[in-house]
RORODO-653158 format. One record per residue (C-alpha): x, y, z; chain; residue in three letters. Coordinates in steps of 0.1 Angstrom, whole numbers, padded with zeros to 4 digits. Layout:
@u: X&v: Y&w: Z&migu: A&keba: ala;
...
//
This chain:
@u: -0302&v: 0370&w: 0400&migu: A&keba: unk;
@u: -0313&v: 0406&w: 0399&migu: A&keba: unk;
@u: -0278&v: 0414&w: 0415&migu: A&keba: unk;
@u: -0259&v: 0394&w: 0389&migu: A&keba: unk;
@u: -0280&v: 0413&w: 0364&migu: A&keba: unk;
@u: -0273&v: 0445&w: 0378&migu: A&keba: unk;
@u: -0235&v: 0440&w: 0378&migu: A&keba: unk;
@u: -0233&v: 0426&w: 0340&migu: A&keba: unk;
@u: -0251&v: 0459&w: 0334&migu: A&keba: unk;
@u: -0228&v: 0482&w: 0352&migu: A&keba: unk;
@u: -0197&v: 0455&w: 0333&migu: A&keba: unk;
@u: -0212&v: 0461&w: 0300&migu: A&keba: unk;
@u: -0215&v: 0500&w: 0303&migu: A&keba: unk;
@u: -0181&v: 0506&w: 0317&migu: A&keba: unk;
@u: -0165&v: 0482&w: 0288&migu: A&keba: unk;
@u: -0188&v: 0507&w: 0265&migu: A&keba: unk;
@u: -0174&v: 0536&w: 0276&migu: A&keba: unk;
@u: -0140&v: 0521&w: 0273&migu: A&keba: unk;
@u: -0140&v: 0506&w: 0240&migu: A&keba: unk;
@u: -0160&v: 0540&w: 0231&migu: A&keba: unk;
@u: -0131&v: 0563&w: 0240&migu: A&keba: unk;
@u: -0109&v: 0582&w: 0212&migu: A&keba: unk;
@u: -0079&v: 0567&w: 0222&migu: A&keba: unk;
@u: -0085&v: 0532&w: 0223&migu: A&keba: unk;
@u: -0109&v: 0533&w: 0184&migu: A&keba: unk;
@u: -0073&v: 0554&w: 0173&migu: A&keba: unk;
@u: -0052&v: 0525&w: 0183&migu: A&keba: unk;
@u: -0075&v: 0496&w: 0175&migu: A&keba: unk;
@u: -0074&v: 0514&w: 0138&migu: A&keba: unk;
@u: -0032&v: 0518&w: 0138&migu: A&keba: unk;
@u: -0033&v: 0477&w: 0145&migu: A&keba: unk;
@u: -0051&v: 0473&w: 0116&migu: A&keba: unk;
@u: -0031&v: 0495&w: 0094&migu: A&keba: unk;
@u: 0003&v: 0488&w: 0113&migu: A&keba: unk;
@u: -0008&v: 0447&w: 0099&migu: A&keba: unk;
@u: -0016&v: 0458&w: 0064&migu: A&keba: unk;
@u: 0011&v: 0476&w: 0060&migu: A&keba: unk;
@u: 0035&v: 0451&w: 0073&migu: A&keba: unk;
@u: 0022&v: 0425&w: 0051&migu: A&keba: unk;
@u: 0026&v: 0451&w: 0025&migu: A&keba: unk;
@u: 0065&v: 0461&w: 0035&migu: A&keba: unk;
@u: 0070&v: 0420&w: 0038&migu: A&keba: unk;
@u: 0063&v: 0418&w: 0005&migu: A&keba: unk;
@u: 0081&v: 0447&w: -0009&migu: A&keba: unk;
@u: 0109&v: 0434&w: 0002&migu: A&keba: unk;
@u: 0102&v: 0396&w: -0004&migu: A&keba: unk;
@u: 0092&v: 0397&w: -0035&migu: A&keba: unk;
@u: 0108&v: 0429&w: -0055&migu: A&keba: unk;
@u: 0142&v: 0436&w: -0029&migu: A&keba: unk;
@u: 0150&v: 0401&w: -0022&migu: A&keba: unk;
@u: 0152&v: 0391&w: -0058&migu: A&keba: unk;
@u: 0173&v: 0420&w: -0066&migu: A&keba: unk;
@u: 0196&v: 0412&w: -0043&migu: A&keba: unk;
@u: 0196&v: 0375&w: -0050&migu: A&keba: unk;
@u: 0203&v: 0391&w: -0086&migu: A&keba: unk;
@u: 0234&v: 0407&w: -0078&migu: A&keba: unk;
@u: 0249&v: 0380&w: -0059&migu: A&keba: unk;
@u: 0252&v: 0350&w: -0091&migu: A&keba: unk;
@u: 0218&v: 0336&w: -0082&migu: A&keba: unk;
@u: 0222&v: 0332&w: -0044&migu: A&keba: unk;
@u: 0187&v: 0343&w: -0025&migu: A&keba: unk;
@u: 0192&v: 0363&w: 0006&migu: A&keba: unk;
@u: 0171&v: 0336&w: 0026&migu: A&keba: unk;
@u: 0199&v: 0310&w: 0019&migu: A&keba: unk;
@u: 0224&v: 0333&w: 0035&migu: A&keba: unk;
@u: 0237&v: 0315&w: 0064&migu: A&keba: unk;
@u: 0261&v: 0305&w: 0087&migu: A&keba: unk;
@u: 0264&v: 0267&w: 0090&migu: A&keba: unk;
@u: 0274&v: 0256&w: 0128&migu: A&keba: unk;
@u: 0268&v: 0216&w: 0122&migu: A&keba: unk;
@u: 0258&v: 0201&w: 0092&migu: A&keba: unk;
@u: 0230&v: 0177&w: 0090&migu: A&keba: unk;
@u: 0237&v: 0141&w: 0099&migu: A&keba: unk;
@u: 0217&v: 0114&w: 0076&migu: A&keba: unk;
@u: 0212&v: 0078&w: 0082&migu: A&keba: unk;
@u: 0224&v: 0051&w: 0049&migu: A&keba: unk;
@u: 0187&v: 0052&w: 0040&migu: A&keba: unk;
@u: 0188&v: 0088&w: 0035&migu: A&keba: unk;
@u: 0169&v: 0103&w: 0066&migu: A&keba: unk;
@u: 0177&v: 0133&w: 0085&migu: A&keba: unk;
@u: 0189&v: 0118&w: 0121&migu: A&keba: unk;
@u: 0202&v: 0153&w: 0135&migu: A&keba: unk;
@u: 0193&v: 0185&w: 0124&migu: A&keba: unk;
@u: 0214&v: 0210&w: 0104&migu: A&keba: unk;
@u: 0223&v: 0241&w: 0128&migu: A&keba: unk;
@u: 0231&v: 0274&w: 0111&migu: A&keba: unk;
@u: 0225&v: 0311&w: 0118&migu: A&keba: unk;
@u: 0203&v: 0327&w: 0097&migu: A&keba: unk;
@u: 0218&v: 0355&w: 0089&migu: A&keba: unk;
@u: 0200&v: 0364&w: 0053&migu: A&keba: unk;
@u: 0166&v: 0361&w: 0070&migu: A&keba: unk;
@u: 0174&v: 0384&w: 0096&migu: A&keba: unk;
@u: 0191&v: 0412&w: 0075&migu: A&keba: unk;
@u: 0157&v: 0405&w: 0056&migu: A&keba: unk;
@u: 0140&v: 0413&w: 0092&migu: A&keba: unk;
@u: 0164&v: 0446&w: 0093&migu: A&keba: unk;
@u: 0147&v: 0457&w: 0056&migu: A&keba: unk;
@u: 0115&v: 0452&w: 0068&migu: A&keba: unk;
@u: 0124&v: 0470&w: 0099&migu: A&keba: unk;
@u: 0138&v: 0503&w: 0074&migu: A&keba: unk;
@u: 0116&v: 0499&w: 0055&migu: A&keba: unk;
@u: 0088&v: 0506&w: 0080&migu: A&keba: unk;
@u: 0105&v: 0530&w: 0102&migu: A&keba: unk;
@u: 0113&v: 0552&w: 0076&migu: A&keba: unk;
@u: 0077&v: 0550&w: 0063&migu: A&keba: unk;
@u: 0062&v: 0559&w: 0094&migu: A&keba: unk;
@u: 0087&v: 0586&w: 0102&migu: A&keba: unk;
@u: 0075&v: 0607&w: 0072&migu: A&keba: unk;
@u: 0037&v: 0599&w: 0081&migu: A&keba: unk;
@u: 0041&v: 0614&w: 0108&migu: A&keba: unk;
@u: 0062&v: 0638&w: 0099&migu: A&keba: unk;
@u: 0035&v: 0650&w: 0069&migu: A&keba: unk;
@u: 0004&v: 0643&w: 0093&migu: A&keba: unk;
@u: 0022&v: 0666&w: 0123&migu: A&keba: unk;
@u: 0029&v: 0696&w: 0094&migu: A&keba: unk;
@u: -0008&v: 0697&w: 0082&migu: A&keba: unk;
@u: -0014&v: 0697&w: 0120&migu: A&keba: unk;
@u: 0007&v: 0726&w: 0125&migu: A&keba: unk;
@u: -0014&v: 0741&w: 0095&migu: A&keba: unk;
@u: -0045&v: 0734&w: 0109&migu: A&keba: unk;
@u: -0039&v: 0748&w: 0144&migu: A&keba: unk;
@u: -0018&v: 0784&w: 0123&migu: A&keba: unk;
@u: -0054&v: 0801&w: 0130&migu: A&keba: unk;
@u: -0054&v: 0790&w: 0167&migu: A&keba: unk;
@u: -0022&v: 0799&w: 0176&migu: A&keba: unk;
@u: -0022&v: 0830&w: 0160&migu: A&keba: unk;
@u: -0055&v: 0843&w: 0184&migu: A&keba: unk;
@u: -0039&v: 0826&w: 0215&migu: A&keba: unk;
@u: -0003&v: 0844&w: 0206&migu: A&keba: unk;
@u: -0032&v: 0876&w: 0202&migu: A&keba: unk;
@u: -0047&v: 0870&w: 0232&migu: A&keba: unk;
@u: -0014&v: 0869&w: 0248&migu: A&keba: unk;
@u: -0002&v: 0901&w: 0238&migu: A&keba: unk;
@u: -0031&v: 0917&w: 0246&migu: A&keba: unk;
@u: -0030&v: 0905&w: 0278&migu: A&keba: unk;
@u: 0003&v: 0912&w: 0279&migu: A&keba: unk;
@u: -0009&v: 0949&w: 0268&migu: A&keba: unk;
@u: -0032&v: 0951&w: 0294&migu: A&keba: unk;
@u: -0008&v: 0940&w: 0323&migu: A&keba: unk;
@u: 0019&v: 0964&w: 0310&migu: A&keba: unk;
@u: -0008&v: 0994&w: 0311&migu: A&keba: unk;
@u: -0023&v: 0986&w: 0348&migu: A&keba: unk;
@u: 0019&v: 0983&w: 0362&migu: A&keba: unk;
@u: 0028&v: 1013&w: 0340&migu: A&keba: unk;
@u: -0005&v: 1033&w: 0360&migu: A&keba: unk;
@u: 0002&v: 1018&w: 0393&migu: A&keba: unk;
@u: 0038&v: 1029&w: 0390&migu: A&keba: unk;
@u: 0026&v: 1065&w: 0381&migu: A&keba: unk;
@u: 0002&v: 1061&w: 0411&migu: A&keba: unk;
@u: 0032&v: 1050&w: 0432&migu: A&keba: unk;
@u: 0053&v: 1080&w: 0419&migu: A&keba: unk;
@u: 0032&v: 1103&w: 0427&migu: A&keba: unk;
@u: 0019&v: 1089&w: 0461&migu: A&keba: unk;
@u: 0057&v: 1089&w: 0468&migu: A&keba: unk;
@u: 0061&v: 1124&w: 0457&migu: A&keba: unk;
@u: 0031&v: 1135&w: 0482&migu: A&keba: unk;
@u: 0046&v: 1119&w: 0507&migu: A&keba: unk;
@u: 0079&v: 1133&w: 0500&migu: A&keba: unk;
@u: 0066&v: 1169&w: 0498&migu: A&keba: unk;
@u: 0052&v: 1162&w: 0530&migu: A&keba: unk;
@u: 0079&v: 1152&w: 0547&migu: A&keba: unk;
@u: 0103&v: 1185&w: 0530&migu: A&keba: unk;
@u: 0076&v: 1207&w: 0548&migu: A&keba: unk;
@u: 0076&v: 1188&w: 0580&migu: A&keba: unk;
@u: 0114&v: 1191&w: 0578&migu: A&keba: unk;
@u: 0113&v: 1227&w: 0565&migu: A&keba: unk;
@u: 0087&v: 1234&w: 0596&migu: A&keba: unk;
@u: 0116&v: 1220&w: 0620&migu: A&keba: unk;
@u: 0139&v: 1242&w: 0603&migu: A&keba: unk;
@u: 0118&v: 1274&w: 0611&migu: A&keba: unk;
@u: 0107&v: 1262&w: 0646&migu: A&keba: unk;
@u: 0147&v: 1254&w: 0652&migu: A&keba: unk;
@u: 0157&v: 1293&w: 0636&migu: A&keba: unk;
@u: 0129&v: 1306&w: 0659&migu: A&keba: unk;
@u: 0142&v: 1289&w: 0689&migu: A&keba: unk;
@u: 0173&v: 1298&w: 0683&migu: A&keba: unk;
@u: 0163&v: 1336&w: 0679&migu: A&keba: unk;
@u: 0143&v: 1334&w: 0711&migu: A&keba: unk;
@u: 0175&v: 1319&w: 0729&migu: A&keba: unk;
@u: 0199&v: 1348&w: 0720&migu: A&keba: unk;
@u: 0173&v: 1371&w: 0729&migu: A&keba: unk;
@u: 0167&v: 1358&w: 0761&migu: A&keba: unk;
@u: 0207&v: 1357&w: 0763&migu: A&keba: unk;
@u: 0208&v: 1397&w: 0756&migu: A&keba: unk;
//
């Protein structure tokens, strides 16, 4: 039993920690709002668009819109014995409204929410685009003093190396001199 316990403990705290995580409270609350404002949208266009519409077209409502593939069959007594079959198409261009309706709306929600975002985060960027150029500075100034290091290491070296060559130069003249002397 203490096992058992144990476990539902360890079940319970991870599910906490879960349930307790940013992401998943953020997308528990954009159900909720994603169903209100549906409901809301629905009856936008249910009970202000569609009667517009049904307005303009001599009285007919947009739900009756359809496409009638077999009429209903009724018995002499008056009963439905086999069902009407028709494509709805008035319901579903009513679907499609919806569906503009609440695309467009979240597309400028997001679009306002990702602008004051970009406001927000102005003073943020601005010290990291700082902190990169002074970085960037800093880099610039240690290659631009090794590369005056490496000059002038390189000009040592090559001073060096013009007195070696001059000191060959002498040592070859001298030679020489000794050679015709010791020719005479």
């Amino acid at each position: 039993m203490k096992k058992i316990a144990e476990k539902g403990k360890g079940f319970f705290s991870d599910f906490k920690k879960f349930i307790m995580k940013g992401n998943v409270l953020d997308l528990a609350v954009a159900v909720v709002i994603g169903a209100a404002f549906n409901a809301i949208t629905n009856g936008l266009v249910k009970y202000i668009i569609t009667p517009v519409m049904t307005y303009f077209t001599s009285g007919v409502s947009i739900n009756e819109w359809e496409y009638v593939l077999r009429e209903a069959v009724l018995n002499a007594e008056g009963a439905v014995e086999v069902e009407k079959i028709s494509i709805q198409y008035g319901l579903w261009l009513q679907a499609i409204i919806d569906f503009i309706i609440i695309a467009v709306s979240i597309f400028v929600v997001v679009r306002i929410i990702k602008g004051m975002e970009a406001k927000m985060n102005e003073k943020e960027l601005a010290q990291q685009e700082a902190e990169a150029a002074a970085k960037k500075a800093a880099d610039d100034e240690a290659a631009a003093i090794k590369a005056a290091e490496d000059a002038e290491k390189a000009a040592k070296e090559q001073a060096i190396l013009d007195e070696y060559y001059a000191n060959i130069r002498a040592q070859s003249e001298l030679l020489r001199e000794i050679s015709e002397k010791l020719k005479k």
